[in-house]
C-alpha positions as CSV (number, residue, x, y, z in Angstrom):
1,X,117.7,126.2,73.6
2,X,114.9,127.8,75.9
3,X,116.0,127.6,79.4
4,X,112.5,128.5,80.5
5,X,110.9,125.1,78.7
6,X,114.1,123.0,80.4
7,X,113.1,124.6,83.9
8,X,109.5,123.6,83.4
9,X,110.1,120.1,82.4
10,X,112.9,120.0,85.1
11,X,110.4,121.1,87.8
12,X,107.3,119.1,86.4
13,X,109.9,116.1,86.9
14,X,110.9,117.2,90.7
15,X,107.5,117.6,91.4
16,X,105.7,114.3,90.0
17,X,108.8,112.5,91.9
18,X,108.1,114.1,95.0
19,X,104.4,113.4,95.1
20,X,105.2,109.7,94.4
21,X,107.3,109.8,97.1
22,X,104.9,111.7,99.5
23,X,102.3,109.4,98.5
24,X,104.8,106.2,99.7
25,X,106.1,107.5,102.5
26,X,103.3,109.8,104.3
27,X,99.9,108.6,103.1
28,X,101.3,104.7,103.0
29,X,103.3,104.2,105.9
30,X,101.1,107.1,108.0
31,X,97.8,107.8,107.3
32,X,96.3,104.7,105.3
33,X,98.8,102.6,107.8
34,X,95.6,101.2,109.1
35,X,94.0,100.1,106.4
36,X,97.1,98.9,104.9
37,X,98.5,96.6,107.8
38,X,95.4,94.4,107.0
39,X,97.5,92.9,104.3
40,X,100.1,90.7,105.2
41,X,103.8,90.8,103.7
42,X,106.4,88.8,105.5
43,X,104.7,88.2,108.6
44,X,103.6,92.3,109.1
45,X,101.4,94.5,107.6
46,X,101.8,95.9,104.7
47,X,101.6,99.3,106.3
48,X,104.7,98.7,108.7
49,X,106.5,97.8,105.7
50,X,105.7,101.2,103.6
51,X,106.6,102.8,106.8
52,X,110.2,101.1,107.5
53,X,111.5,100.0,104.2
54,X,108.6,100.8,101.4
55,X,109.7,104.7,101.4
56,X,113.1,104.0,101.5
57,X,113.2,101.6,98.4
58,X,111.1,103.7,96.8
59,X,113.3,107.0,97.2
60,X,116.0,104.8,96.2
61,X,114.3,104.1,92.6
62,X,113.2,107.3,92.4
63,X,117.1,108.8,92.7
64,X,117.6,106.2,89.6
65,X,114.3,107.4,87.7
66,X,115.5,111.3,88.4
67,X,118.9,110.6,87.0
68,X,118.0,108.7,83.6
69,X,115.2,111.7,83.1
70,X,117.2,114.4,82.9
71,X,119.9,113.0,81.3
72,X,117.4,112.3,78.7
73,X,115.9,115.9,79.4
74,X,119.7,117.5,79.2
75,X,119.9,115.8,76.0
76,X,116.7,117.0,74.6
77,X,118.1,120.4,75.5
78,X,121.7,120.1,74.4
79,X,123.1,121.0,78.2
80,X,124.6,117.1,78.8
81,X,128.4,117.0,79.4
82,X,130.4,115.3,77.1
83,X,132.0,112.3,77.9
């Protein structure tokens, strides 16, 4: 096993998660708010709805997405805990 090649697919992972997350949350519900609220979900704009429940569902997935990667990543590397 090289721990080094776990800790760079480990971190790659972290950090493609987070910028889909930053991307949801800060550039969606903040800066493109705007631009985005000319769509229409539900009766508000779609903006509104990245910034009050768009970034939450989507941190919520992605705690879901981490957890079946590196289990699949620990298993690649032979560091999973037997059940």
């Amino acid at each position: 096993m090289n721990k080094s090649d776990y800790w760079k697919e480990n971190l790659r992972l972290v950090a493609i998660l987070l910028a889909i997350w930053f991307a949801v949350s800060f550039l969606f519900g903040i800066i493109l708010v705007d631009t985005l609220n000319v769509i229409r979900v539900g009766g508000v704009g779609l903006g509104f709805w990245f910034a009050q429940q768009g970034s939450i569902y989507t941190f919520l997935v992605l705690i879901f997405v981490y957890t079946k990667k590196m289990n699949t990543l620990d298993r690649k590397y032979d560091v999973h805990e037997d059940k």
